[in-house]
Each structure stands twice: as structure tokens, then as C-alpha cells.
C-alpha positions in Angstrom: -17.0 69.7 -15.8 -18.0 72.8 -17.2 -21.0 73.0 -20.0 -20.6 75.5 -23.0 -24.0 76.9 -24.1 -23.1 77.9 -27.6 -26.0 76.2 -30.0 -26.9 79.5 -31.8 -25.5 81.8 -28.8 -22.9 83.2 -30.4 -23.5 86.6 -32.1 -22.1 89.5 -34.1 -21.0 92.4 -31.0 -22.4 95.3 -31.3 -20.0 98.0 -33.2 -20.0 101.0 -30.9 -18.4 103.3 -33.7 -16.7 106.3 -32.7 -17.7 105.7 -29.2 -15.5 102.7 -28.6 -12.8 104.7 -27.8 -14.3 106.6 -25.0 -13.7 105.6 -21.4 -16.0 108.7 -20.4 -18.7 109.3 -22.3 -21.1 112.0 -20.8 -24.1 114.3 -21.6 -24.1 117.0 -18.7 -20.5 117.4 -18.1 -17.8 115.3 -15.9 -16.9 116.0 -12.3 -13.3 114.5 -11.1 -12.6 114.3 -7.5 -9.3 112.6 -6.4 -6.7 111.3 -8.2 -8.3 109.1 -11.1 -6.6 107.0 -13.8 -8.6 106.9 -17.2 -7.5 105.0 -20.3 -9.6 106.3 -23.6 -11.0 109.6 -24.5 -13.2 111.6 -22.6 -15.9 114.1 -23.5 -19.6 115.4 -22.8 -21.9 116.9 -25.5 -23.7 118.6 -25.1 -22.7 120.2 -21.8 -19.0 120.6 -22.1 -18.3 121.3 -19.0 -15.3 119.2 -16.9 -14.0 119.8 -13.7 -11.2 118.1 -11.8 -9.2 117.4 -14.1 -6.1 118.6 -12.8 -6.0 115.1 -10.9 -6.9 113.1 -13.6 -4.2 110.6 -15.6 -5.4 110.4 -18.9 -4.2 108.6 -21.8 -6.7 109.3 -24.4 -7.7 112.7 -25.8 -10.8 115.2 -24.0 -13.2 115.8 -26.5 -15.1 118.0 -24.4 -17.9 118.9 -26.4 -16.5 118.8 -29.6 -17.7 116.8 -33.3 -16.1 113.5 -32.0 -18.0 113.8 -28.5 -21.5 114.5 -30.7 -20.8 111.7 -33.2 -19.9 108.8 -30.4 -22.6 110.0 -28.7 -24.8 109.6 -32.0 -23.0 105.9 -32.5 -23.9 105.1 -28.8 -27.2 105.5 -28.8 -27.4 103.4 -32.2 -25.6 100.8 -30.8 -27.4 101.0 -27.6 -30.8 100.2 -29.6 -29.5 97.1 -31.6 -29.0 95.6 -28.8 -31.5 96.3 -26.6 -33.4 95.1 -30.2 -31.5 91.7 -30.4 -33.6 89.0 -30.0 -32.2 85.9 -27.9 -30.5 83.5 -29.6 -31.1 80.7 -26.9 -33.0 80.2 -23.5 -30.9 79.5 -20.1 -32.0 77.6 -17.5 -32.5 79.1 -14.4 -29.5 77.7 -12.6 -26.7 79.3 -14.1 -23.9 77.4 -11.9 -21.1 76.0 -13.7 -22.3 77.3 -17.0 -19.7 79.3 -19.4 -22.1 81.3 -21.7 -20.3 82.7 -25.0 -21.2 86.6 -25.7 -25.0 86.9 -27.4 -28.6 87.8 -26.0 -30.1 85.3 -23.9 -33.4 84.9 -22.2 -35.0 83.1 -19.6 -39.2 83.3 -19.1 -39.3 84.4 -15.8 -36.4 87.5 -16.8 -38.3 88.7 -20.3 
């Protein structure tokens, strides 16, 4: 038997913005090597540069540098600080075995 913490653990996800659809989001550029596969949008603001691409599958758009790059880059960093500001919504023990935790901050006292 399996036991669901959920009293309070549950919480709103973070909205990522613009940046949700990025697979590759970068600040100083993107090197490919080999042949890679990469579903969502790629870019890098604010060092455009890209190289490798030639052997990359992509099924999103490269932003390389452009607005959108900027502005998901803006919108990840915001939503990199609400959560890193979320407060836990429960304690875990610190046996974790067997336990199904639902998405939310948690905390333990000897993790912070």
C-alpha cells in the first residue's frame, strides 16, 4: 500500500511564461555535437551564437537571440524566484520509500 502525502501539498505550478516553450534555453550560446533530437524552441540571449546545428532535428523555432529569447529568459528567471521563494506546504519524513508525493514544495529539517 502506497501513502499519498497531499494535506496541503498540492500547489499552484509555477507559470514559466514565454519560456515554457523552450527546450534550449541558453545565455552564452549553444554548441551541438552529434546528431540531437530537440522538441521546443531554442535560443540564447544574449550571446546568439549556435553551432552544430546542421545535426540537429528540431521541431520548434531558433530564437537565437531574438525578443522571444530575451523575454523567456526574463519569464525564467521570474519563475525561477517564486519558487525558490515558495514556502513548504508540508514536512516529509525522512524515509521517503513507498511514498507518492503530489507536485508542491516540501521540506524536511535536516534538508532546509
Amino acid at each position: 500500500m502506497r501513502r499519498v502525502d497531499s494535506a496541503g501539498a498540492a500547489q499552484a505550478p509555477v507559470g514559466l511564461g514565454t519560456s515554457a516553450s523552450f527546450a534550449v534555453l541558453a545565455g552564452s550560446g549553444i554548441t551541438n555535437t552529434g546528431v540531437t533530437t530537440v522538441t521546443g524552441d531554442i535560443g540564447s540571449s544574449p550571446n546568439p551564437s549556435e553551432t552544430g546545428l546542421a545535426s540537429m532535428v528540431r521541431t520548434g523555432v531558433d530564437h537565437a537571440g531574438d525578443a522571444v529569447t530575451q523575454q523567456a529568459k526574463i519569464d525564467l528567471t521570474t519563475a525561477y524566484n517564486v519558487a525558490a521563494a515558495a514556502t513548504p506546504a508540508t514536512a516529509v519524513a525522512v524515509e521517503l520509500g513507498g511514498t507518492t508525493l503530489t507536485p508542491g514544495v516540501y521540506s524536511h529539517t535536516t534538508l532546509g
